[in-house]
C-alpha positions as CSV (number, residue, x, y, z in Angstrom):
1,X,-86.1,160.5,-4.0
2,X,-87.5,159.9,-7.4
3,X,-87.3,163.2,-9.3
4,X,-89.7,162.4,-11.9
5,X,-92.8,164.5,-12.8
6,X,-96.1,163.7,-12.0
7,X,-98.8,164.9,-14.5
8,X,-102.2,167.2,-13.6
9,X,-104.4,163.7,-14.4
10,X,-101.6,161.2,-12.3
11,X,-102.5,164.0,-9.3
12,X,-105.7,164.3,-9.7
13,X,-106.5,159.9,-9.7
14,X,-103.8,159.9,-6.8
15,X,-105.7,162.2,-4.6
16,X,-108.9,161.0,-5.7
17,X,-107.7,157.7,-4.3
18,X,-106.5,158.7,-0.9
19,X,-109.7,160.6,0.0
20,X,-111.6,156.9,-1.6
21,X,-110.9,154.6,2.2
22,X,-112.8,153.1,4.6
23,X,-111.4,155.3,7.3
24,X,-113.6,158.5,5.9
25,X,-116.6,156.7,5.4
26,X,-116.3,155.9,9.2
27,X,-115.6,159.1,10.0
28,X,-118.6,160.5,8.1
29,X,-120.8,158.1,10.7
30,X,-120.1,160.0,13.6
31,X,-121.6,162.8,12.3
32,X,-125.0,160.8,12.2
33,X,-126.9,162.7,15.2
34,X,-127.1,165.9,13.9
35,X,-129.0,164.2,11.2
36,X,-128.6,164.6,7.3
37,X,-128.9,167.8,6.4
38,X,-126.7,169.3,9.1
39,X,-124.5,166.5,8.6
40,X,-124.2,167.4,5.1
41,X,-123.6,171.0,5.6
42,X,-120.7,170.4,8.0
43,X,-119.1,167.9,6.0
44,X,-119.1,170.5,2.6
45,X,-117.8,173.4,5.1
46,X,-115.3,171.6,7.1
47,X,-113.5,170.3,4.0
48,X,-113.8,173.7,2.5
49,X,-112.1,175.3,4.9
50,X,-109.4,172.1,5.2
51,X,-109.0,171.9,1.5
52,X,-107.9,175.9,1.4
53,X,-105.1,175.1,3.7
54,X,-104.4,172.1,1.6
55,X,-104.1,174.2,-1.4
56,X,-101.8,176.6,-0.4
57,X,-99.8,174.1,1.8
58,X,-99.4,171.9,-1.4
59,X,-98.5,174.7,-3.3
60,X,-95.4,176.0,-1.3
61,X,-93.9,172.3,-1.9
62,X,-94.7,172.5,-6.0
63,X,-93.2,176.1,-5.9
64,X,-90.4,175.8,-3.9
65,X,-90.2,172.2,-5.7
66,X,-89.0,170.7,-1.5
67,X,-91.0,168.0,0.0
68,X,-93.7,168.9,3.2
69,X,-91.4,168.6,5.8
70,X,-88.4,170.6,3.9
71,X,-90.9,173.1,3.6
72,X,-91.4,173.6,7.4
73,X,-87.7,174.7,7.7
74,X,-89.1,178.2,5.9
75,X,-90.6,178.6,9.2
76,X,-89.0,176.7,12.2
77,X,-85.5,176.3,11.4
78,X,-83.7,173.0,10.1
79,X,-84.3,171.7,14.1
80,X,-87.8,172.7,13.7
81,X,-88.1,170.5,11.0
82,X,-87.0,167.7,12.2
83,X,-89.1,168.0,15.2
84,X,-92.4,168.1,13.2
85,X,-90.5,165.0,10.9
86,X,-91.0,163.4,14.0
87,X,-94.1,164.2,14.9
88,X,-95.2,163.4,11.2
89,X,-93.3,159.9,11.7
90,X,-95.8,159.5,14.8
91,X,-98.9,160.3,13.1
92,X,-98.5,158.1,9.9
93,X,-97.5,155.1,11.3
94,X,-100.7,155.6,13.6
95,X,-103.1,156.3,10.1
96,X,-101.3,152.8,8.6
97,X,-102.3,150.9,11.7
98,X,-105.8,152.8,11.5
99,X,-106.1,152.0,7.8
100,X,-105.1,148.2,8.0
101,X,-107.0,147.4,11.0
102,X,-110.1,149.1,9.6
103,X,-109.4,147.4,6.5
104,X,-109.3,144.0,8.4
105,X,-112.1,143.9,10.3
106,X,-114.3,145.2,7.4
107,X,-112.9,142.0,5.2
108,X,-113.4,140.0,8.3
109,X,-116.7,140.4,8.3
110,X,-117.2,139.7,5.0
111,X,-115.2,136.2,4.9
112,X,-117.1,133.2,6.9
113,X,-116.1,130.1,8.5
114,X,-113.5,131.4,10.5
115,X,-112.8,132.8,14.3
116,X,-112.2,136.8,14.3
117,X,-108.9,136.5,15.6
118,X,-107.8,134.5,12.4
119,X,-109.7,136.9,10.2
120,X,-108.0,139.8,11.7
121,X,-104.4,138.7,11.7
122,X,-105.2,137.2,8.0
123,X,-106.2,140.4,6.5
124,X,-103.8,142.7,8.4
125,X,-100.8,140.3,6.4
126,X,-102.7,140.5,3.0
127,X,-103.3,144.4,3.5
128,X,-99.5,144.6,5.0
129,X,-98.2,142.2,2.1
130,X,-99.6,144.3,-0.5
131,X,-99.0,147.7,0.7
132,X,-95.0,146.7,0.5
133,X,-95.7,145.5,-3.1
134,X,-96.8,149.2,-3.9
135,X,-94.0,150.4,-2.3
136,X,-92.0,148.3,-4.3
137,X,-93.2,149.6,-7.7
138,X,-92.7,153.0,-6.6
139,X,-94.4,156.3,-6.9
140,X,-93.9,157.0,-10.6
141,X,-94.5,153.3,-12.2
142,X,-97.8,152.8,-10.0
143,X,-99.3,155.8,-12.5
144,X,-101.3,153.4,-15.0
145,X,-101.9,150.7,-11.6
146,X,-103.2,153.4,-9.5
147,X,-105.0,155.5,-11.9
148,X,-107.1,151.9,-13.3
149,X,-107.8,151.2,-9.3
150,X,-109.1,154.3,-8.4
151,X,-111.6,154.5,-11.9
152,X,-112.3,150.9,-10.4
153,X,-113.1,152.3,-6.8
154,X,-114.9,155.4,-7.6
155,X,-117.9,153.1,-9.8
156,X,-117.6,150.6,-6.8
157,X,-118.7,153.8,-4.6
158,X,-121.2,155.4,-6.7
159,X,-122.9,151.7,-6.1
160,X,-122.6,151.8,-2.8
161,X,-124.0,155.4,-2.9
162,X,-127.1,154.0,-4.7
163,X,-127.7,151.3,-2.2
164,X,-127.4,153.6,0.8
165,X,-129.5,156.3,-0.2
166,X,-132.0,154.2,-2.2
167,X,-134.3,153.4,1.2
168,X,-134.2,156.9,1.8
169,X,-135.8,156.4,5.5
170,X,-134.5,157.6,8.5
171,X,-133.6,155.5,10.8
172,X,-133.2,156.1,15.1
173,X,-129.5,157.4,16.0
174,X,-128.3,157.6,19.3
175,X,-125.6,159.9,20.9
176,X,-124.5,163.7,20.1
177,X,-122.7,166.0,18.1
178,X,-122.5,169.4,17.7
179,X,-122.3,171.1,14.7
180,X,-118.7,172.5,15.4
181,X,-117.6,168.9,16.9
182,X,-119.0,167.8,13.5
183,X,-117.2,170.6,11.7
184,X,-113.7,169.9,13.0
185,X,-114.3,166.1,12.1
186,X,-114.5,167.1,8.6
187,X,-111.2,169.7,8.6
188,X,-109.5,166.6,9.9
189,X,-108.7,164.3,7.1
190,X,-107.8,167.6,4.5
191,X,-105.5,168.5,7.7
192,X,-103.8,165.1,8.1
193,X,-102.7,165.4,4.8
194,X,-101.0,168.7,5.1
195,X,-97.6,167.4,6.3
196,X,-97.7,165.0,3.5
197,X,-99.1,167.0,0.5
198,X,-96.2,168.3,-0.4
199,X,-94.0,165.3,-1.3
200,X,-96.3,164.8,-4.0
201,X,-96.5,168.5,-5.4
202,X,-92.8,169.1,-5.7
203,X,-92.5,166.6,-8.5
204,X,-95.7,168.2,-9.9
205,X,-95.2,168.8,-13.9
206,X,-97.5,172.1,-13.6
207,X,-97.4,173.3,-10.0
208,X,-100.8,175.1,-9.9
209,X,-102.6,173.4,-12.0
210,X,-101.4,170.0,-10.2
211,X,-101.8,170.8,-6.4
212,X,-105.5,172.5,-7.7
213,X,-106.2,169.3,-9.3
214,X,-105.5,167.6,-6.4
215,X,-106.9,169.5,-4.0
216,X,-110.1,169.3,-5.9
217,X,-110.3,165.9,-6.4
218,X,-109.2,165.0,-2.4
219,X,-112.2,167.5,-1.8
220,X,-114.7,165.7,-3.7
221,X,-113.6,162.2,-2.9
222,X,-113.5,163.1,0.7
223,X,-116.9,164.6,0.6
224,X,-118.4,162.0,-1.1
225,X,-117.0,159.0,1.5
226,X,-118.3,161.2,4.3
227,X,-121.5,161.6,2.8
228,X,-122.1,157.7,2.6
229,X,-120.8,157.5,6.3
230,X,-123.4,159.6,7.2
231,X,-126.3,158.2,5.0
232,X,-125.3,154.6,5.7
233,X,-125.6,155.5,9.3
234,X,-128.9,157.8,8.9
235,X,-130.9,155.7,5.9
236,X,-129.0,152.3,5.7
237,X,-129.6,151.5,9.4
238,X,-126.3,150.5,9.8
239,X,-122.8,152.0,9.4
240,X,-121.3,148.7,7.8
241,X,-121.1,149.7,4.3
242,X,-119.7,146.4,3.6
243,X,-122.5,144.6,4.9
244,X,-124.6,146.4,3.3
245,X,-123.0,145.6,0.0
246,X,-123.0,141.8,1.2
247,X,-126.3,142.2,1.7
248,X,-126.8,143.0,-1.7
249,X,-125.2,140.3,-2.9
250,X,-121.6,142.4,-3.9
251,X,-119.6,140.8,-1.4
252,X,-116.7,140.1,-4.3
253,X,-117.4,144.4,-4.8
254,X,-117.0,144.6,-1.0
255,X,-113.6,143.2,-0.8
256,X,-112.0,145.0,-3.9
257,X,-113.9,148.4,-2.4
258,X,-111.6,147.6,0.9
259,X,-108.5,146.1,-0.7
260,X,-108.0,148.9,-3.3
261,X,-109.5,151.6,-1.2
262,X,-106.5,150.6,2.1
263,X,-104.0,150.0,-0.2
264,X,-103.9,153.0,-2.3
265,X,-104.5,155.3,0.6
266,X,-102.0,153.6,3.1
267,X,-98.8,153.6,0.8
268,X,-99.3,157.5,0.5
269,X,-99.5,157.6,4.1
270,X,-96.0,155.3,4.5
271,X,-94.6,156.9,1.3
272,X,-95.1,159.9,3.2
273,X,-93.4,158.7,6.6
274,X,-90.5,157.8,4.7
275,X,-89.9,161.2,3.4
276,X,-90.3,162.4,6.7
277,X,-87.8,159.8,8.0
278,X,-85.5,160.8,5.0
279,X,-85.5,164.6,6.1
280,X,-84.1,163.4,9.7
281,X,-81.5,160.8,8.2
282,X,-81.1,161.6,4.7
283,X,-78.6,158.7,4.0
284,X,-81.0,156.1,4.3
285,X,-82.8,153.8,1.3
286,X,-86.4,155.0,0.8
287,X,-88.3,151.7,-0.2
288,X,-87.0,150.3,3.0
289,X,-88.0,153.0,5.4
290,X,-91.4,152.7,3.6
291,X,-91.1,148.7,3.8
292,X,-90.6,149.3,7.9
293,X,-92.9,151.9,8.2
294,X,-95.5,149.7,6.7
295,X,-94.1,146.3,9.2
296,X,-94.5,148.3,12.0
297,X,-98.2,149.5,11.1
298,X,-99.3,146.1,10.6
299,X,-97.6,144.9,13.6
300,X,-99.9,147.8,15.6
301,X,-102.9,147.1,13.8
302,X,-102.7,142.9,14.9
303,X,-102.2,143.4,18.2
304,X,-103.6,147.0,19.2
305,X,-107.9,146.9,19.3
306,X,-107.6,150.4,17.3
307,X,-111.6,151.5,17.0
308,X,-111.7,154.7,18.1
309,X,-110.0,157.5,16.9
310,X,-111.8,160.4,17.3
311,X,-109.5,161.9,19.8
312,X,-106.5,160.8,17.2
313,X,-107.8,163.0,14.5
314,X,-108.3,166.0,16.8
315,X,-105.0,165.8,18.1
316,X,-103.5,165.8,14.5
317,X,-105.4,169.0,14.2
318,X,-103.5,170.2,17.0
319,X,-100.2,169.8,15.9
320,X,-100.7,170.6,12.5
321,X,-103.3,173.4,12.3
322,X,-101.3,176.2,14.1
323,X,-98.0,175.0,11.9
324,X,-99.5,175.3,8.4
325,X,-100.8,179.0,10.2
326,X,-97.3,180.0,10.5
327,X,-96.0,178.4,7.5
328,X,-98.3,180.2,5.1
329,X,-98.4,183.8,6.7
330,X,-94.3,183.1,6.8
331,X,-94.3,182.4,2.8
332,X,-97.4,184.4,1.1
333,X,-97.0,187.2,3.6
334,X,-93.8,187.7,4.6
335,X,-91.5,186.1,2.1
336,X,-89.6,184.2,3.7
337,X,-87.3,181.6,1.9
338,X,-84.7,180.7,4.6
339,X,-83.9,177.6,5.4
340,X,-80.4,177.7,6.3
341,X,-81.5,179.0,10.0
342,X,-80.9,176.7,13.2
343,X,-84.1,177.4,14.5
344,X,-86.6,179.9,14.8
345,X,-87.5,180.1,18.6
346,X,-90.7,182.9,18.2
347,X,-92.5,180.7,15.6
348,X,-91.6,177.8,17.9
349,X,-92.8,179.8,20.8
350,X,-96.3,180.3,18.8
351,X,-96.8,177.3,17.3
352,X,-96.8,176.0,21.5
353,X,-99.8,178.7,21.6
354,X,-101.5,177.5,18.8
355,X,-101.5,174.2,20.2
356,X,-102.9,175.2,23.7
357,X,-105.1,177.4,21.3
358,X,-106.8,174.2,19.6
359,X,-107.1,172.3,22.3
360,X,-109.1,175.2,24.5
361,X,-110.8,175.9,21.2
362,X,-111.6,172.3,21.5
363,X,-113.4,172.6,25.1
364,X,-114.9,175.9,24.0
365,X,-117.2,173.6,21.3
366,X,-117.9,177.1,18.8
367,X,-119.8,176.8,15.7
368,X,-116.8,178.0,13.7
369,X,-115.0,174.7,15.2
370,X,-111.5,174.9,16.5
371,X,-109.4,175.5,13.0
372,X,-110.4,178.9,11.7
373,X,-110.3,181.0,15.0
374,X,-107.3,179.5,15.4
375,X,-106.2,180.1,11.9
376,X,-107.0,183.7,12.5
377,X,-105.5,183.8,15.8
378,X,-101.9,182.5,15.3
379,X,-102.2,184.8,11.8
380,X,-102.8,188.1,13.5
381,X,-100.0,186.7,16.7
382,X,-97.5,186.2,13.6
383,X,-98.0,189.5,11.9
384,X,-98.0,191.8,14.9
385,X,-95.0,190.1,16.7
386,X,-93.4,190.3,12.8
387,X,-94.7,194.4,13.0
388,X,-93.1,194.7,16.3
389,X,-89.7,193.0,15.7
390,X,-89.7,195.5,12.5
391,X,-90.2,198.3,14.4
392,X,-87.0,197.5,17.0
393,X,-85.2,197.5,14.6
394,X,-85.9,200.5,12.7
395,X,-86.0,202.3,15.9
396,X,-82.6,200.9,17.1
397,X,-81.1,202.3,13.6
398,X,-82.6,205.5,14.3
399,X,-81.4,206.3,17.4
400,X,-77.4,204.9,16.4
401,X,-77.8,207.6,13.4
């Protein structure tokens, strides 16, 4: 693992990279039928509440100086851990396939003169081939490289902003959202990042100061990419933001917009999967579980038709909503450091409710979305079955005196 610290501004550009990705501007066009304004609103309030979490998620890794998943032994045991490494495993790999093949097909459309097919197997390789050469630098020399490709992105984006907004006309959208579907869309990408943010913070220079940088900058990036989702959908007439840049003659912007924007948000995502993989099997080389990680994404994203994830991103929520719940009442509230124990069988026990939580949550379709009455609900589960297990055992003391 490399040990090295990572400055406020190298945090700050980093994050500001991963939220910049064709993935969230997506994301930001299903929110199109509840129309701008609304869309707006739910897109400021669902990364509001997703960015708190993020915050204080990040900030038990920069702390504790341990990477996301060590973290989660604090909480569920050194078994635990492993079990959400897994899941984390699962999750990333699925968000590098999402990223390449979105990637792909948005190149593919702006390159001519070939079949689709070829387009898409083309682009996944490049994507896949340059990804690994990321890797390859590694976190800590990729400082200047990354921070010069994400100055490069963001003015790429704030033209793209200008040309979506400029017509300024709405145009007919089809389909429906609620504003709480909508919400929970937008606490979706802060919380796929929360099993990951952590890897990053722990080699954090200033640990406050870095993971509020970061959380910051993801917020606005993130934001921002939704926003032109959503106006490219509303005022552009169509959600193709590369199109729309071919259109205006910026197809040579389009491609470094895609290139940069998958690349530097993907290798977090397999950088990531590799710590995970490194917390089940700690023996192992990272660059080549990264390397794999990043084979077996491409592989998925060449032959798996990946278009929507809607469902994917809700699910992620599910798993990883009612863990960070437990993690943070575990370490702000309670104060617990452990992470010597086997496992711990009543936060394993809630986090199982937390998950059937979400997902009824889900079904329910509330304004307030599925994460903060969940939040709320696995918080208040933790504290009183905490209170009770205090009072047994106070009581049992009393009654052996």
């Amino acid at each position: 693992m490399n040990k090295n610290k990572l400055s406020i501004l190298s945090g700050s550009l980093l994050w500001l990279g991963a939220a910049i990705s064709i993935a969230e501007i997506l994301t930001g066009t299903l929110l199109a039928p509840l129309g701008f304004g609304w869309g707006l609103l739910a897109i400021i309030a669902g990364h509001l509440i997703g960015g708190i979490l993020f915050y204080f998620v990040g900030l038990i890794g920069a702390k504790s100086r341990v990477s996301a998943m060590g973290s989660v032994r604090f909480s569920f045991g050194r078994y635990g851990s492993v079990f959400f490494s897994v899941l984390n495993v699962l999750q990333l790999v699925g968000w590098t396939a999402v990223m390449i093949i979105s990637g792909a097909k948005a190149l593919g459309s702006v390159a001519e003169g070939h079949s689709a097919i070829f387009n898409n197997l083309f682009w996944c390789v490049v994507i896949g081939v340059l990804i690994v050469l990321w890797i390859l630098a590694g976190l800590k020399n990729l400082n200047k490289l990354n921070n010069i490709a994400v100055l490069a992105l963001f003015a790429l984006c704030l033209v793209l902003g200008f040309l979506v907004f400029k017509g300024g006309s709405s145009a007919g959208i089809t389909g429906t959202m609620t504003f709480g579907m909508a919400l929970e869309l937008a606490v979706a990408m802060p919380i796929s990042w929360l099993p990951m943010i952590s890897d990053y913070t722990q080699n954090a220079d200033k640990p406050v100061g870095f993971t509020a940088a970061s959380t910051v900058c993801y917020f606005a990036g993130s934001c921002f990419m939704y926003a032109i989702g959503l106006g490219a959908a509303i005022f552009a007439g169509s959600p193709d933001v590369v199109m729309i840049l071919k259109g205006a003659g910026l197809g040579a912007a389009a491609i470094i917009i895609v290139i940069l924007a998958t690349v530097t948000t993907t290798f977090l995502d397999v950088y990531s999967a590799g710590q995970s993989i490194l917390n089940i099997c700690p023996g192992l080389n990272e660059k080549l579980v990264g390397i794999a990680i990043c084979i077996l994404g491409t592989v998925i994203a060449i032959f798996t038709p990946i278009e929507r994830y809607q469902d994917f991103l809700y699910l992620i929520g599910s798993v990883f909503v009612p863990m960070a719940a437990i993690l943070l009442t575990d370490y702000f509230i309670l104060g617990k450091r452990d992470t010597n124990k086997k496992i711990d069988i009543l936060n394993t026990l809630l986090w199982v409710a937390g998950f059937v939580l979400y997902r009824l949550f889900l079904k329910i379709d509330t304004v307030m979305g599925s994460t903060v009455p969940v939040v709320a609900l696995v918080v208040l589960f933790s504290l009183c079955i905490k209170a009770v297990g205090a009072y047994r055992i106070k009581f049992k003391a009393k009654r052996q005196l």
